[in-house]
C-alpha positions in Angstrom: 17.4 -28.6 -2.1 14.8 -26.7 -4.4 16.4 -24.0 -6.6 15.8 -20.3 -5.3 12.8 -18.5 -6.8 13.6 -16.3 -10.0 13.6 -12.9 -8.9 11.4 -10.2 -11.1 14.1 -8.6 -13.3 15.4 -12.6 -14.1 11.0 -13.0 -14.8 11.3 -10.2 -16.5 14.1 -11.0 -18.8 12.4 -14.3 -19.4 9.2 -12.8 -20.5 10.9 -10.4 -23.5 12.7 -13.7 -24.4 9.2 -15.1 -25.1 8.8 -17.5 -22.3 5.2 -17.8 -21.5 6.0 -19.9 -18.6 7.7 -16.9 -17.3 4.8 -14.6 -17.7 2.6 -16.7 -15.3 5.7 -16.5 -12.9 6.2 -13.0 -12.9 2.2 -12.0 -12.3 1.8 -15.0 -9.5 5.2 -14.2 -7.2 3.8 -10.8 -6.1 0.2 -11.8 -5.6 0.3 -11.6 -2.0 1.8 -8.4 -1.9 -0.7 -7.4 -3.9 -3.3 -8.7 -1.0 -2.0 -7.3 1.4 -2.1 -3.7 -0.3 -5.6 -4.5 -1.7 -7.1 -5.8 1.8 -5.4 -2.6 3.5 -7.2 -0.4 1.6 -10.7 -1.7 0.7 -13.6 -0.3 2.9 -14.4 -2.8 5.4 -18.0 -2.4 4.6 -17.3 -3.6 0.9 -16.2 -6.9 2.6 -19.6 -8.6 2.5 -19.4 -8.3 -1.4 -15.8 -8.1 -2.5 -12.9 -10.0 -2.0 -9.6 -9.0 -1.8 -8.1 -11.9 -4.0 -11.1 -10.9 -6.6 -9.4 -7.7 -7.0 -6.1 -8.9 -7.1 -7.2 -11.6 -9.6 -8.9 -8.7 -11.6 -5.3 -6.5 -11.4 -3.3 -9.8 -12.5 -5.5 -10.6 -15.6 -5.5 -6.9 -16.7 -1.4 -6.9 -16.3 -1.2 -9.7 -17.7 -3.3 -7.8 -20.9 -1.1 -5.0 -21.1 2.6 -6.6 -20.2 3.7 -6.6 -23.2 3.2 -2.5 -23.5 4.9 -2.2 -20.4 7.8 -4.9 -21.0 8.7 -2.4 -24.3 8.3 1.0 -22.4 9.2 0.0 -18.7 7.7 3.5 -17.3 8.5 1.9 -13.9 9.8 -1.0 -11.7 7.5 -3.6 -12.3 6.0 -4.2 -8.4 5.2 -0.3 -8.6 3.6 -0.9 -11.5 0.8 -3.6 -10.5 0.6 -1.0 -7.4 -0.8 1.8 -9.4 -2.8 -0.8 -11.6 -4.2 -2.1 -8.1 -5.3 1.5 -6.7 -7.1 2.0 -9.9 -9.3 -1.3 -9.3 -10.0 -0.1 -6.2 -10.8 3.4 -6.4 -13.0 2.0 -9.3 -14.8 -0.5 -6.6 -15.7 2.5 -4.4 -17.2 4.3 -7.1 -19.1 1.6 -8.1 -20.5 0.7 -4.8 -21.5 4.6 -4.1 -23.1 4.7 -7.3 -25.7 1.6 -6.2 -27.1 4.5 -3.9 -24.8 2.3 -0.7 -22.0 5.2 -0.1 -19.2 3.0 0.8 -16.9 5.2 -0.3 -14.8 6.9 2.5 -15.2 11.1 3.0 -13.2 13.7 1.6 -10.6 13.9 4.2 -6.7 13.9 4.0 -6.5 10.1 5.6 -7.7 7.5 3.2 -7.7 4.7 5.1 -10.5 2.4 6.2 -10.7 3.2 10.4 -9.4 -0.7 11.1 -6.2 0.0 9.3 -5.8 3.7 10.4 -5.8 2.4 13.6 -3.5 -0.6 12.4 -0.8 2.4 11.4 -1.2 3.8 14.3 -0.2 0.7 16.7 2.5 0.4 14.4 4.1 3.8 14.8 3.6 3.2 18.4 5.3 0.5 18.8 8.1 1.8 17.2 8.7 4.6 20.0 11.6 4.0 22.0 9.9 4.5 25.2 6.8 3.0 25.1 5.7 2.9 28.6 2.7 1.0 30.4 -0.1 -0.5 28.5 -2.4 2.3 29.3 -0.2 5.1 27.8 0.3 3.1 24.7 -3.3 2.9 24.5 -3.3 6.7 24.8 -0.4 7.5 22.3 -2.3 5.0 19.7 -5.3 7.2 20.1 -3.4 10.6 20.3 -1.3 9.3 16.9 -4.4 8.0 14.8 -5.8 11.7 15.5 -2.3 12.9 14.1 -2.3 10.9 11.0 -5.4 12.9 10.5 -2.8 16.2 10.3 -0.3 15.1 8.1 -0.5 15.9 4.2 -2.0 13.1 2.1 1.4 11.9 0.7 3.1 11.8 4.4 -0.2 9.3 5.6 0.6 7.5 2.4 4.1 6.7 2.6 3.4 5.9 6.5 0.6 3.2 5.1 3.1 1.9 2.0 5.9 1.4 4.7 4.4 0.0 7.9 1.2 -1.8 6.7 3.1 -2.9 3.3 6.5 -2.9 3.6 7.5 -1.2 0.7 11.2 0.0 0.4 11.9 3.4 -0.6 12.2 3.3 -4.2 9.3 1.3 -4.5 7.3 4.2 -2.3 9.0 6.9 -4.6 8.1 4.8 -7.7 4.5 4.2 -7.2 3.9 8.0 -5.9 6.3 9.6 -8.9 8.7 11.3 -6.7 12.2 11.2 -5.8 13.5 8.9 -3.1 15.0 11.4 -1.1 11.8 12.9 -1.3 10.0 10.1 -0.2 12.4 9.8 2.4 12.5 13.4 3.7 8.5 13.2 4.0 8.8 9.8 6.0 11.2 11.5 8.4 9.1 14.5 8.6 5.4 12.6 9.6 7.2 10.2 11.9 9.0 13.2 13.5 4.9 15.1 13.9 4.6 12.0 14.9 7.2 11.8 17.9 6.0 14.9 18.8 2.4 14.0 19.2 3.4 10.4 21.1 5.6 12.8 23.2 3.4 16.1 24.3 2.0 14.1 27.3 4.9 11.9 28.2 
């Protein structure tokens, strides 16, 4: 039987002991996180030009340039960390792609999403309701709830995106937005309650 993977703080360990090997180890294991987040977020019309592994590639060689900064200051877990260094890549690949006279970018509005993946959250929070009911009202409710997350504060829509299309845990949501974890946690239980509500008002 294979040995278990080393997890990050182990990687971690390895890499201030001067183990290259290690270094390669660290940036590699969360690469498909970092994916997922990337190809959740980038416009879909940015698809014909960019890849989401490009990007990721692009985050993982520039944390790989400033690792050893952050392995002597540690300003925050280290998944967190390439999360922030990946919504900087992106937000830089919008800009770039408006600026070509193509506005790719999405409009000023409180959801940030790209529509696929709005609509993505939105079957997700539906499916999550305890009383789901016949294809057709599901239908409705994921209509009725993609229209909510347009309600919510900024933050709220973002910690709905980080948990159900990413799967980040708590502290890694609180971490990457640079607020407590009970505040993370009150402002998931207060969208998915507006939430509740909207799936509810016809029911």
């Amino acid at each position: 039987m294979p040995a278990p993977a080393p997890d990050t703080e182990e990687l971690l360990r390895r890499c201030v002991a001067g183990e290259g090997r290690a270094r390669q180890q660290l940036l590699s294991c969360h690469h498909d996180r970092l994916r997922q987040m990337v190809a959740v977020r980038l416009d879909r019309r940015l698809l014909a030009r960019l890849d989401p592994s490009d990007i990721v590639q692009e985050v993982l060689l520039e944390a790989h340039q400033k690792l050893d900064g952050y392995l002597r200051e540690r300003p925050l877990p280290f998944y967190p960390w390439l999360h922030r260094l990946a919504s900087e890549r992106l937000a830089l690949a919008h800009r770039k792609h408006r600026t070509r006279g193509r506005d790719v970018g999405r409009e000023s509005r409180a959801f940030a999403l790209p529509d696929d993946s709005a609509w993505l959250l939105a079957g997700q929070l539906v499916a999550k309701d305890p009383t789901p009911g016949h294809a057709a009202m599901r239908e409705e409710s994921r209509r009725q709830v993609r229209e909510g997350l347009e309600q919510l504060e900024p933050v709220e829509c973002e910690i709905l995106a980080m948990r159900y299309l990413e799967g980040l845990s708590f502290p890694e949501i609180a971490a990457i937005l640079g607020i407590r974890e009970g505040a993370a946690k009150m402002r998931h239980l207060r969208a998915m309650t507006r939430m509740r509500s909207i799936m509810n008002a016809d029911h």
